[in-house]
N, CA, C and O atoms as a Maestro MAE file, in Angstrom:
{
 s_m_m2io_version
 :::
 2.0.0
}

f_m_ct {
 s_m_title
 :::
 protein
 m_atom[304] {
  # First column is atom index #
  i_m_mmod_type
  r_m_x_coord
  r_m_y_coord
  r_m_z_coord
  i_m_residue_number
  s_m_chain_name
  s_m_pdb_residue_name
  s_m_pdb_atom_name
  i_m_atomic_number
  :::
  1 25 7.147 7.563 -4.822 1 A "UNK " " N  " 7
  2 3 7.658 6.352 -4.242 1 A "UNK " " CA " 6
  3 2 7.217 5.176 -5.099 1 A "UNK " " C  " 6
  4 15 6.265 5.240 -5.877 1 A "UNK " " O  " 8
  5 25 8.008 4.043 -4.897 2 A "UNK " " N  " 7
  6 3 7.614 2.531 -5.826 2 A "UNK " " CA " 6
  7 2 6.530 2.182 -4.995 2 A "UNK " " C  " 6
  8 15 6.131 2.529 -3.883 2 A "UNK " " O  " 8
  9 25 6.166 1.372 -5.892 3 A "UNK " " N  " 7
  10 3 5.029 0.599 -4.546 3 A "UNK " " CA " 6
  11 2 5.066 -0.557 -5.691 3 A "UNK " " C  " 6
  12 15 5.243 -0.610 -6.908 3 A "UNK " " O  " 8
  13 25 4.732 -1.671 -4.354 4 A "UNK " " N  " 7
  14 3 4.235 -3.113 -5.350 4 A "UNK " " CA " 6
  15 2 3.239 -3.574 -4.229 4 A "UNK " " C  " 6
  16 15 3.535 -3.789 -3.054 4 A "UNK " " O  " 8
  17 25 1.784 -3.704 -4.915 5 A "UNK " " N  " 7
  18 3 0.744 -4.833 -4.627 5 A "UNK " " CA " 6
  19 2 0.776 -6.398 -4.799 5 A "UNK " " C  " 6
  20 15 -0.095 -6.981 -5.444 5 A "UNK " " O  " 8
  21 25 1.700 -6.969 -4.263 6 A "UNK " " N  " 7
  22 3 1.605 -8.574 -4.511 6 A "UNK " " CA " 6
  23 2 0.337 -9.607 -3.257 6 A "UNK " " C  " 6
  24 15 -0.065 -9.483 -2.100 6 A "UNK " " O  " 8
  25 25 0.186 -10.349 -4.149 7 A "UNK " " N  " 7
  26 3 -0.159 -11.553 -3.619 7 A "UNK " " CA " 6
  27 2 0.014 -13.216 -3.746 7 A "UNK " " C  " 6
  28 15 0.972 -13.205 -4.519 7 A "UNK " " O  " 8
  29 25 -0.153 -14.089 -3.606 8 A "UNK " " N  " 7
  30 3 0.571 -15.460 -3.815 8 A "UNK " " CA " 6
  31 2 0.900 -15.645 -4.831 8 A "UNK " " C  " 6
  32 15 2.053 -15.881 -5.193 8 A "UNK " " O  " 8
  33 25 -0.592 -15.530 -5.846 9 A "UNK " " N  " 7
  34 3 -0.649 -15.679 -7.104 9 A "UNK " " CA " 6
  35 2 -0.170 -14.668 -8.325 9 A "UNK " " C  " 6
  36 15 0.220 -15.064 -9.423 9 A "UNK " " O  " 8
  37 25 -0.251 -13.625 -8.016 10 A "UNK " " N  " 7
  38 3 0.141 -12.348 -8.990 10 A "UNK " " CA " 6
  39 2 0.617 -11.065 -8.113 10 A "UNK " " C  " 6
  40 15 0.571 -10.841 -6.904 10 A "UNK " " O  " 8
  41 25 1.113 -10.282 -9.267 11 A "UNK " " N  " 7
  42 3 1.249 -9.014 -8.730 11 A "UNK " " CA " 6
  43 2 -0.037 -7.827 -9.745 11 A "UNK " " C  " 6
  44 15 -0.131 -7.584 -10.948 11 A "UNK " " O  " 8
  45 25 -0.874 -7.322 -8.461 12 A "UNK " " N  " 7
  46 3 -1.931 -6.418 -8.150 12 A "UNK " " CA " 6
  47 2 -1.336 -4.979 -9.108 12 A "UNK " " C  " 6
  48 15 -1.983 -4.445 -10.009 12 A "UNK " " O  " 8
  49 25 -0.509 -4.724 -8.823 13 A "UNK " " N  " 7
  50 3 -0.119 -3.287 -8.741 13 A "UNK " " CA " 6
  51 2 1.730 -2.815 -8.864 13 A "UNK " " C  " 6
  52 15 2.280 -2.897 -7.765 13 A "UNK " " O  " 8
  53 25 2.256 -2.562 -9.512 14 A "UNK " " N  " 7
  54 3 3.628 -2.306 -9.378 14 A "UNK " " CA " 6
  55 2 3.857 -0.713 -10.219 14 A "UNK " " C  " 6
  56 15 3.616 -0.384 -11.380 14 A "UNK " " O  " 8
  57 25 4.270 -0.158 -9.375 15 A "UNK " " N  " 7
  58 3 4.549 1.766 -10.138 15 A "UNK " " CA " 6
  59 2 4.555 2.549 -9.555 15 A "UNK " " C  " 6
  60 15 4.128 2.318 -8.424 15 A "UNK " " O  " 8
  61 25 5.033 4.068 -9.852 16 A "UNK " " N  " 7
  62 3 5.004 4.923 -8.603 16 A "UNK " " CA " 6
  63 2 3.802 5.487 -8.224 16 A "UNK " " C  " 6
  64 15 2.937 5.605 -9.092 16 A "UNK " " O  " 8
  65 25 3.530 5.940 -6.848 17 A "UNK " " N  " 7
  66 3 2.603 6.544 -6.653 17 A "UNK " " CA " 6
  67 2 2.626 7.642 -5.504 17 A "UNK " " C  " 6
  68 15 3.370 7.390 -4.556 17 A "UNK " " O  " 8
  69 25 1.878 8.870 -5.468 18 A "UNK " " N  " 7
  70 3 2.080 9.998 -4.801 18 A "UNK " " CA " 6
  71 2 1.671 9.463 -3.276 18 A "UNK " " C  " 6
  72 15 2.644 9.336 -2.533 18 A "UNK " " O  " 8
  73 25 0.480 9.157 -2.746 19 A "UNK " " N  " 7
  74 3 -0.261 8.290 -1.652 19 A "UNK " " CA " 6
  75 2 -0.706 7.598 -1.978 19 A "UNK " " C  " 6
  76 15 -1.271 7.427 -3.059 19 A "UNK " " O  " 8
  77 25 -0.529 6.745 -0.789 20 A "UNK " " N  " 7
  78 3 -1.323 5.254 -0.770 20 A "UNK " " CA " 6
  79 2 -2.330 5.283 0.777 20 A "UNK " " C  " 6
  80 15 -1.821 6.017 1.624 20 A "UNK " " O  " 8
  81 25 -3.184 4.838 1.068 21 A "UNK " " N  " 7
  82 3 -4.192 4.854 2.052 21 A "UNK " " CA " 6
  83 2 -4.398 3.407 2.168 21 A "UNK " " C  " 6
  84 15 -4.499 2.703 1.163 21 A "UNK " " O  " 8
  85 25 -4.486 2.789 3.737 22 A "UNK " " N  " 7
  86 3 -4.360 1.613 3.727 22 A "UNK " " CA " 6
  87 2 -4.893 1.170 5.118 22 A "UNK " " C  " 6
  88 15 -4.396 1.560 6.175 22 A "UNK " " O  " 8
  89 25 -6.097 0.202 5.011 23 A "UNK " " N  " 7
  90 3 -6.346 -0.084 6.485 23 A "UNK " " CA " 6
  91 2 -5.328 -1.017 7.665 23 A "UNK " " C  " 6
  92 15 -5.087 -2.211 7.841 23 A "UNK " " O  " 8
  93 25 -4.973 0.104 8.229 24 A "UNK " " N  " 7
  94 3 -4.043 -0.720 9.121 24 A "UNK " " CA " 6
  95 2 -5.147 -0.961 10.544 24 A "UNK " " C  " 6
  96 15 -6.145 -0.323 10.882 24 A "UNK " " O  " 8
  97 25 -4.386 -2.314 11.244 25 A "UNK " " N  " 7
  98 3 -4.974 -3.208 11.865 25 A "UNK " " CA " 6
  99 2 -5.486 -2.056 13.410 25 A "UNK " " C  " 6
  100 15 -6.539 -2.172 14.037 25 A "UNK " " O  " 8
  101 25 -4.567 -1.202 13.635 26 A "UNK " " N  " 7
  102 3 -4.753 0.070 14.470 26 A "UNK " " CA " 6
  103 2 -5.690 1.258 13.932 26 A "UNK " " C  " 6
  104 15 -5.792 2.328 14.531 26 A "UNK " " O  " 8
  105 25 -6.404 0.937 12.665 27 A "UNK " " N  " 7
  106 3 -6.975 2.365 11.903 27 A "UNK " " CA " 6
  107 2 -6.686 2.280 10.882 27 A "UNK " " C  " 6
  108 15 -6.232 1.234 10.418 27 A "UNK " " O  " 8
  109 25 -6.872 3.458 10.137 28 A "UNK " " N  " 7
  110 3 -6.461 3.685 8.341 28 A "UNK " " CA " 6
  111 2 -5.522 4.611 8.530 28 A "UNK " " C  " 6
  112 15 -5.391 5.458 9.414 28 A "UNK " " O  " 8
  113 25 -4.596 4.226 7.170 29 A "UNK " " N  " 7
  114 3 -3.464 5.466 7.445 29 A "UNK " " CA " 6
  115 2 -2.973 5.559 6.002 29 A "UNK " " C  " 6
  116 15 -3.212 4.743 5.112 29 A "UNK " " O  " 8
  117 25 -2.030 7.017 5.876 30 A "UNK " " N  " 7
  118 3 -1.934 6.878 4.748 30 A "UNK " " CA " 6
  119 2 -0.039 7.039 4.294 30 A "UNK " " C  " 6
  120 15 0.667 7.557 5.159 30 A "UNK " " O  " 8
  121 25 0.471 6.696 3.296 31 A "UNK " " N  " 7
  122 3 2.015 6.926 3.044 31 A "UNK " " CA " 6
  123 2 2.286 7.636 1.748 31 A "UNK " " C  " 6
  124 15 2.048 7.411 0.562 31 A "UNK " " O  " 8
  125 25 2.964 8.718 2.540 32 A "UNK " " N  " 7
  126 3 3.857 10.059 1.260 32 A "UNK " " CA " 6
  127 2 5.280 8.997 0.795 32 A "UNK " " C  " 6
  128 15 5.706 7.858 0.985 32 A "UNK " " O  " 8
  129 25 5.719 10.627 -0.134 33 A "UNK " " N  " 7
  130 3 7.173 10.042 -0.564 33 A "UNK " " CA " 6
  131 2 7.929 10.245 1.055 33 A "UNK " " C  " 6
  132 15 7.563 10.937 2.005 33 A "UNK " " O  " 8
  133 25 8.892 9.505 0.927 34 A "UNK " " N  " 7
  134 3 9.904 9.629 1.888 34 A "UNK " " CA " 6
  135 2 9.354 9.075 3.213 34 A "UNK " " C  " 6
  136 15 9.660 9.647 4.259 34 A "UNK " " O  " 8
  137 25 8.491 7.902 3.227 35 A "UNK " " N  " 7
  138 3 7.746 7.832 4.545 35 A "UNK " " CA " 6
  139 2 8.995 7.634 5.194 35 A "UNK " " C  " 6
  140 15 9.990 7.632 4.470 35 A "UNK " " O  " 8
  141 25 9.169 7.432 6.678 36 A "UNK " " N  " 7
  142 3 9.962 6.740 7.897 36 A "UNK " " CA " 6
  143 2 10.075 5.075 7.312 36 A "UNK " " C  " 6
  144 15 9.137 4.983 6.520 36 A "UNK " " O  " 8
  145 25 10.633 4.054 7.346 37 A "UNK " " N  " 7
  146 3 10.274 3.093 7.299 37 A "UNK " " CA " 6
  147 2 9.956 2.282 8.671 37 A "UNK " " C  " 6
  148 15 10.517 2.345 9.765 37 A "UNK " " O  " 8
  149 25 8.624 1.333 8.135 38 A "UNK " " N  " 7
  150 3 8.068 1.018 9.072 38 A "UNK " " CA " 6
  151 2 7.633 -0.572 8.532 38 A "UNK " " C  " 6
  152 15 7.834 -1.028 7.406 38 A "UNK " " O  " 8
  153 25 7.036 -1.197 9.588 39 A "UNK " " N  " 7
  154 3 5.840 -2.881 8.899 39 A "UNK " " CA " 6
  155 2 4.667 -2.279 9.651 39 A "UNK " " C  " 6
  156 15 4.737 -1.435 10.545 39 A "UNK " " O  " 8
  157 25 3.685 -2.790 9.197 40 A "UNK " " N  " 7
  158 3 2.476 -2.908 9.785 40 A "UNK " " CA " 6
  159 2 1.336 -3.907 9.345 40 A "UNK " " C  " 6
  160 15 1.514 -4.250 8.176 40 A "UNK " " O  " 8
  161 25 0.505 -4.332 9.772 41 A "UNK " " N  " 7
  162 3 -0.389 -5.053 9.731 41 A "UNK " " CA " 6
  163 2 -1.669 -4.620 9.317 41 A "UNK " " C  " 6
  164 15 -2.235 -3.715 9.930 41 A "UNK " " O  " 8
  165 25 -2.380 -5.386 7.968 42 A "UNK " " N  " 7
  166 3 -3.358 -4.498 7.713 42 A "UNK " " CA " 6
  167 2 -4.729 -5.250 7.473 42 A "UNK " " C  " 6
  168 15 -4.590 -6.377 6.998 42 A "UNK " " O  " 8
  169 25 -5.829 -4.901 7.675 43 A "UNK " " N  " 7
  170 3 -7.129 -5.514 8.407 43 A "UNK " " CA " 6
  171 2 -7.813 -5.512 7.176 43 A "UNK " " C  " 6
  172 15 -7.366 -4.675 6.393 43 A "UNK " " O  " 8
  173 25 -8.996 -6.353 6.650 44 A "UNK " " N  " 7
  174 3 -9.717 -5.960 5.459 44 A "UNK " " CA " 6
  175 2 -10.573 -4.802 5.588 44 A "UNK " " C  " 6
  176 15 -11.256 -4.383 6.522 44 A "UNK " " O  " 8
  177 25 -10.297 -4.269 4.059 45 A "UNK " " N  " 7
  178 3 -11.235 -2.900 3.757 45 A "UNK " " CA " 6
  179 2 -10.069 -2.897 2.121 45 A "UNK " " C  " 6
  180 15 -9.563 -3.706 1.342 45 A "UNK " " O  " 8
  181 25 -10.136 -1.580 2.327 46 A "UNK " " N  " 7
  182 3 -9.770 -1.063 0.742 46 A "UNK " " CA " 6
  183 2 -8.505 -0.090 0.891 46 A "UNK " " C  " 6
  184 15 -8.472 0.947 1.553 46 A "UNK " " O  " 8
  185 25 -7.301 -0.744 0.005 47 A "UNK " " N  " 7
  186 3 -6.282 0.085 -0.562 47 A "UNK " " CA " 6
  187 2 -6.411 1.154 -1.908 47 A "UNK " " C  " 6
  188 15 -6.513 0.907 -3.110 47 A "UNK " " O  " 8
  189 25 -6.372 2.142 -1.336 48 A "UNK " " N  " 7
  190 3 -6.113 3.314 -2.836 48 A "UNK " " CA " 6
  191 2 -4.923 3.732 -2.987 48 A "UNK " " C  " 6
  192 15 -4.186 4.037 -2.049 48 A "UNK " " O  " 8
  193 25 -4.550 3.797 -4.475 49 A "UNK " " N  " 7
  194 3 -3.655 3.792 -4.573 49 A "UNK " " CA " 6
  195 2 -3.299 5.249 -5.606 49 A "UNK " " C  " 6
  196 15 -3.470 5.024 -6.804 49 A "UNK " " O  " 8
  197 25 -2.911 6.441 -5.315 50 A "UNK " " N  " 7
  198 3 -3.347 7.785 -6.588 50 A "UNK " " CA " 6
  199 2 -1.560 8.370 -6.856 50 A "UNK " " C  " 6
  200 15 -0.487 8.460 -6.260 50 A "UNK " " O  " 8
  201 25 -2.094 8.604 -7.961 51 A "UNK " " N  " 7
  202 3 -1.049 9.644 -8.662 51 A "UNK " " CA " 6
  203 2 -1.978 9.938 -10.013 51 A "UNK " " C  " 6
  204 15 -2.974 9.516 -10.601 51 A "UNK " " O  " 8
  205 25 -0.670 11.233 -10.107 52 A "UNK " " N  " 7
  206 3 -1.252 11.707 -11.342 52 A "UNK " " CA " 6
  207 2 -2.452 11.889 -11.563 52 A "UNK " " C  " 6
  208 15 -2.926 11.864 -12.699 52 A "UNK " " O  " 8
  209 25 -3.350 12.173 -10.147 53 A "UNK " " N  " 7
  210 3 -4.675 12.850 -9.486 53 A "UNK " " CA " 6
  211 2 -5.510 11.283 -10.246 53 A "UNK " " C  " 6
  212 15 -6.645 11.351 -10.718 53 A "UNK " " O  " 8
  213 25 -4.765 10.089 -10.227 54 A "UNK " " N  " 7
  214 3 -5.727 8.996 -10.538 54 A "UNK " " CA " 6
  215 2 -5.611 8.105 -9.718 54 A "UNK " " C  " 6
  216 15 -4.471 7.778 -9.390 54 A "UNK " " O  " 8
  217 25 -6.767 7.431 -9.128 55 A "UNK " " N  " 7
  218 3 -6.995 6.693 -8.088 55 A "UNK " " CA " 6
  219 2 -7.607 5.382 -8.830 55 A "UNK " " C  " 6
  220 15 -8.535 5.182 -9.614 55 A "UNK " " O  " 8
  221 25 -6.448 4.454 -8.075 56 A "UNK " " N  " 7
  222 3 -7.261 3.011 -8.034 56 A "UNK " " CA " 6
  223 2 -7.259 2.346 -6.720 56 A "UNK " " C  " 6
  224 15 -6.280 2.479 -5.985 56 A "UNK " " O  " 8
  225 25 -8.325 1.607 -6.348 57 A "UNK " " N  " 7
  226 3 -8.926 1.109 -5.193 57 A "UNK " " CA " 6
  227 2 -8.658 -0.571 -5.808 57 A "UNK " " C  " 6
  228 15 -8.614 -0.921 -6.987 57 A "UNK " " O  " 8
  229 25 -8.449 -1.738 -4.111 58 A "UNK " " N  " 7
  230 3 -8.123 -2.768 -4.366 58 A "UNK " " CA " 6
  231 2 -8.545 -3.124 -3.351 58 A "UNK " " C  " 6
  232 15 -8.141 -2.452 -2.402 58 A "UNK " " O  " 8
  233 25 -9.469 -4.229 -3.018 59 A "UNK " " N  " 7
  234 3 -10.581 -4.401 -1.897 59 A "UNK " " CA " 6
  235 2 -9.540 -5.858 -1.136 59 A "UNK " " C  " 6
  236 15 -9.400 -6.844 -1.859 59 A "UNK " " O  " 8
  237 25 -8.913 -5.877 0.217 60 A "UNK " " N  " 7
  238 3 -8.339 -6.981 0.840 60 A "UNK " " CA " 6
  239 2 -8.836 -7.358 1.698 60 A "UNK " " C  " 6
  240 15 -9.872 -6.782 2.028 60 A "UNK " " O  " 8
  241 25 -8.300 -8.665 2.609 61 A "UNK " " N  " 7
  242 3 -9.020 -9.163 3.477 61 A "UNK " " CA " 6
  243 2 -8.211 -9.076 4.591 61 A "UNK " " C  " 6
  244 15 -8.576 -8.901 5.753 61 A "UNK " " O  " 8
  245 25 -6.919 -9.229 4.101 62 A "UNK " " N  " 7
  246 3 -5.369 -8.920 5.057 62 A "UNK " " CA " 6
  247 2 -4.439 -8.572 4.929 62 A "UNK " " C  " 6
  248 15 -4.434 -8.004 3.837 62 A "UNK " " O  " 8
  249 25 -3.329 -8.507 5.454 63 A "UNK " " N  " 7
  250 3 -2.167 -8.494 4.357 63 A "UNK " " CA " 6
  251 2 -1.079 -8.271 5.582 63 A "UNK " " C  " 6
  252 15 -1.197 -8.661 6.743 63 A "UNK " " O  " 8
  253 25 0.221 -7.395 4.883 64 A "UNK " " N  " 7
  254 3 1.422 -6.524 5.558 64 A "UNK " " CA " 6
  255 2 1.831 -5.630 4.722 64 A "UNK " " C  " 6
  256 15 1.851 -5.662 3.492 64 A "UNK " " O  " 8
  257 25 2.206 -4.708 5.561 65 A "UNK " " N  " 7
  258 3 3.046 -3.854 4.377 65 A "UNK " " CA " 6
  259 2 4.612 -3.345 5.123 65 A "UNK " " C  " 6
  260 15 4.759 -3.181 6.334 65 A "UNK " " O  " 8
  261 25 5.719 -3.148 4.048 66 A "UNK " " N  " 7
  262 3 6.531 -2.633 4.369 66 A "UNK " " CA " 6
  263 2 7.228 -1.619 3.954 66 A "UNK " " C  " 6
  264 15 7.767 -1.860 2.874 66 A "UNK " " O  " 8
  265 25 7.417 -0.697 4.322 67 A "UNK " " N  " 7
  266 3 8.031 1.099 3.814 67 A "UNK " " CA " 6
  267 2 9.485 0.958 4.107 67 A "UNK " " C  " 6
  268 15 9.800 1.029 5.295 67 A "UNK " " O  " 8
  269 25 10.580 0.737 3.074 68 A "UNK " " N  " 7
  270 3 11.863 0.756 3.110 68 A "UNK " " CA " 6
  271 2 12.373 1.872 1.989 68 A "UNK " " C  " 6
  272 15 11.782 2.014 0.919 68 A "UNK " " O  " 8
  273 25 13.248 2.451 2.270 69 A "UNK " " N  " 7
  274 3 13.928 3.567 0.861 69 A "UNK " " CA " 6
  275 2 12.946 3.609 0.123 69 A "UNK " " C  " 6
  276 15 13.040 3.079 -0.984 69 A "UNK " " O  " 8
  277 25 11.888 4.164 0.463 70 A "UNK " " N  " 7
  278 3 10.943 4.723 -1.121 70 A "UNK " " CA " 6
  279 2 10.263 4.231 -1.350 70 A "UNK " " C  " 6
  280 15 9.203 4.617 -1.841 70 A "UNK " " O  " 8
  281 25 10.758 2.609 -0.951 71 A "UNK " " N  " 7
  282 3 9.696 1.528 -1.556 71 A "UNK " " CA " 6
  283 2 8.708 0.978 -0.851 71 A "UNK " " C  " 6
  284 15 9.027 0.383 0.177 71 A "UNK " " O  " 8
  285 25 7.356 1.044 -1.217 72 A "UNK " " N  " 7
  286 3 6.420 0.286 -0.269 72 A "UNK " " CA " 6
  287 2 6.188 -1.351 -1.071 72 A "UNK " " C  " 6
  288 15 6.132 -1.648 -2.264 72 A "UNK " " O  " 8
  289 25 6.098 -2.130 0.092 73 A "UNK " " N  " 7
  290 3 5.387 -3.686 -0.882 73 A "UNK " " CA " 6
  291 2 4.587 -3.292 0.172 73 A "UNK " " C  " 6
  292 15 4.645 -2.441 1.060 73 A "UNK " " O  " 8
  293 25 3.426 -4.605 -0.368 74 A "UNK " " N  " 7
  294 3 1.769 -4.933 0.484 74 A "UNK " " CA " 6
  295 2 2.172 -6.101 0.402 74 A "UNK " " C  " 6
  296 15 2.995 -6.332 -0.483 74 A "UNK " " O  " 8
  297 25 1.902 -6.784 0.945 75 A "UNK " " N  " 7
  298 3 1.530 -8.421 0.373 75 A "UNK " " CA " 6
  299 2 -0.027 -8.686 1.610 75 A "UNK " " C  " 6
  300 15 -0.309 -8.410 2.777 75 A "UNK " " O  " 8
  301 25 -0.819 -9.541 0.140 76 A "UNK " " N  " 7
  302 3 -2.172 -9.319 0.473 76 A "UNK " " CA " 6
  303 2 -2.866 -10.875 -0.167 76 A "UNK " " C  " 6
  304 15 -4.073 -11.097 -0.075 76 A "UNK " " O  " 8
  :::
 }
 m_bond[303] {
  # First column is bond index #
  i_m_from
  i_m_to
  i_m_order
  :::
  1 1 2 1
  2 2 3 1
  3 3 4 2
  4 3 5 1
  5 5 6 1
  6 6 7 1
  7 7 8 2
  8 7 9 1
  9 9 10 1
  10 10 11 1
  11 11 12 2
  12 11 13 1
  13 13 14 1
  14 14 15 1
  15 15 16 2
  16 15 17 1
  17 17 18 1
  18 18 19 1
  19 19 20 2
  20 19 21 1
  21 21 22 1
  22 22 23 1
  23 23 24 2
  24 23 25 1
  25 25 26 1
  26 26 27 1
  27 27 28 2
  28 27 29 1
  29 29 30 1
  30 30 31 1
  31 31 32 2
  32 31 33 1
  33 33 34 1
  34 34 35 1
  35 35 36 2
  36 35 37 1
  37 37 38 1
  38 38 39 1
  39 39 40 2
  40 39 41 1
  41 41 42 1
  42 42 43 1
  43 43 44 2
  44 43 45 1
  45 45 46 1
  46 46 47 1
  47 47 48 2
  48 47 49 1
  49 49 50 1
  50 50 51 1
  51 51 52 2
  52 51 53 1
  53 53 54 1
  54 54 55 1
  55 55 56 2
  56 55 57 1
  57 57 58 1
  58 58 59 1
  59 59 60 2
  60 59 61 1
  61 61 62 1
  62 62 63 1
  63 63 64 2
  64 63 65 1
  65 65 66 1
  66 66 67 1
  67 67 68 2
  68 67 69 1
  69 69 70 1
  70 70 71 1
  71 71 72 2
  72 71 73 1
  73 73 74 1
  74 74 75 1
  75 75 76 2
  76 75 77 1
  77 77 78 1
  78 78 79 1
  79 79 80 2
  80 79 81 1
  81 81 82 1
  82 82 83 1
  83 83 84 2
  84 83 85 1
  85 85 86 1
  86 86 87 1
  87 87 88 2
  88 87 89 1
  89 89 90 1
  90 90 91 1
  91 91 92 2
  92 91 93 1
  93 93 94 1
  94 94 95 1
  95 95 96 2
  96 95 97 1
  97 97 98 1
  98 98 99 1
  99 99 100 2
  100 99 101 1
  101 101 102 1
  102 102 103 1
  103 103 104 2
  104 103 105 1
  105 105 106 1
  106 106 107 1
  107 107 108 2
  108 107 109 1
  109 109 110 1
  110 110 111 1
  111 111 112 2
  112 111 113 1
  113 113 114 1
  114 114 115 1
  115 115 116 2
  116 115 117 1
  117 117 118 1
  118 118 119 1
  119 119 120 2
  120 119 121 1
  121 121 122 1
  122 122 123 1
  123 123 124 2
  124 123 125 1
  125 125 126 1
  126 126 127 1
  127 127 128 2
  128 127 129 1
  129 129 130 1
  130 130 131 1
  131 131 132 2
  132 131 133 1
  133 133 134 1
  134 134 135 1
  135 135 136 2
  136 135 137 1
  137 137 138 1
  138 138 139 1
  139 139 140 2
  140 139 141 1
  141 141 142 1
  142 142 143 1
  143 143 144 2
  144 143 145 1
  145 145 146 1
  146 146 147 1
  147 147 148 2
  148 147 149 1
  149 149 150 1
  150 150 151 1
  151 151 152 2
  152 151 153 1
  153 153 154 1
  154 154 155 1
  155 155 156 2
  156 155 157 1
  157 157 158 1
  158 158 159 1
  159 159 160 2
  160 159 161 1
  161 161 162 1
  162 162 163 1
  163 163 164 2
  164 163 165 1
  165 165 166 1
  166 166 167 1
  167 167 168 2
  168 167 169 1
  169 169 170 1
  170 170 171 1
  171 171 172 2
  172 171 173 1
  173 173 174 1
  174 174 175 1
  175 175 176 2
  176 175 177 1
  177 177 178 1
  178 178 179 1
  179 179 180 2
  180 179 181 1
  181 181 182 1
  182 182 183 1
  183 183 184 2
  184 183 185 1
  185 185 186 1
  186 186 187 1
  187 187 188 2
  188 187 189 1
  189 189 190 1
  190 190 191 1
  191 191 192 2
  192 191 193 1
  193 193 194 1
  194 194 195 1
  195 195 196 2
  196 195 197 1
  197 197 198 1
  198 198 199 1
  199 199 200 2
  200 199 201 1
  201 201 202 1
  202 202 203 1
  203 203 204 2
  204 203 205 1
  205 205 206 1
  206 206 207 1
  207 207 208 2
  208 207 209 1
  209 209 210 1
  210 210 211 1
  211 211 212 2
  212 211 213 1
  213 213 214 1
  214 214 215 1
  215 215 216 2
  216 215 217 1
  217 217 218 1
  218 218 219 1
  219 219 220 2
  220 219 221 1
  221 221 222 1
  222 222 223 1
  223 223 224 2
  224 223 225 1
  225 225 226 1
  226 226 227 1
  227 227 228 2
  228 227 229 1
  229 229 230 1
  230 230 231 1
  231 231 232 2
  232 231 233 1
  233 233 234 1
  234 234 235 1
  235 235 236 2
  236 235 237 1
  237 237 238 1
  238 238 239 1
  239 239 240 2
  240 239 241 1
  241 241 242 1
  242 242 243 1
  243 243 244 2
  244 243 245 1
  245 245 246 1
  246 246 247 1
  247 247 248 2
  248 247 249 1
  249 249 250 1
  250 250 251 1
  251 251 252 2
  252 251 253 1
  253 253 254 1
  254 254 255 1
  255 255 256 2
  256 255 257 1
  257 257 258 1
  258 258 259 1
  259 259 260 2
  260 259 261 1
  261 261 262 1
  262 262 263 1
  263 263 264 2
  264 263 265 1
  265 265 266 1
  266 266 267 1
  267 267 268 2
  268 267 269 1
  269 269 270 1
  270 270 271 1
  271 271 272 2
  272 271 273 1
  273 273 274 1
  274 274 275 1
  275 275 276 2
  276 275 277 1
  277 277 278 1
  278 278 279 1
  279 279 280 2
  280 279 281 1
  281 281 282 1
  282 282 283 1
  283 283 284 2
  284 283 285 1
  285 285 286 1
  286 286 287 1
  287 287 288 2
  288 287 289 1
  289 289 290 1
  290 290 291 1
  291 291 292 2
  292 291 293 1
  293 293 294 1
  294 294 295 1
  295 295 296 2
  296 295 297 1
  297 297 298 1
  298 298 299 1
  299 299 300 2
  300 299 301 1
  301 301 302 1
  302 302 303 1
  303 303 304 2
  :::
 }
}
């Protein structure tokens, strides 16, 4: 799936990735390919982001995210 990490000032993160793990405001959760699309609200802690068995971590304070066709954004 795409994913893009934006925030006001820049973009964090843009490329595909296998899972993403993400503190949502209900818990942590995580998104495959093909999620359902959904929004949710997400609480500070830490986004990982892996493929290609490589993980990068991105420490937030808030954000949203949205899962449409494939594509996830954050905005954070």
């Amino acid at each position: 799936m795409f994913v893009e990490l934006l925030t006001p000032d820049k973009t964090l993160f843009s490329g595909e990735a296998e899972v993403i793990s993400l503190p949502g405001v209900n818990g942590s959760f995580q998104l495959l390919d093909s999620h359902a699309p959904m929004i949710a609200n997400l609480k500070a802690g830490s986004i990982e982001i892996k493929d290609n068995n490589q993980t990068q971590s991105f420490e937030i304070k808030s954000g949203l995210v949205e899962v449409l066709k494939n594509k996830v954004v954050v905005l954070v």
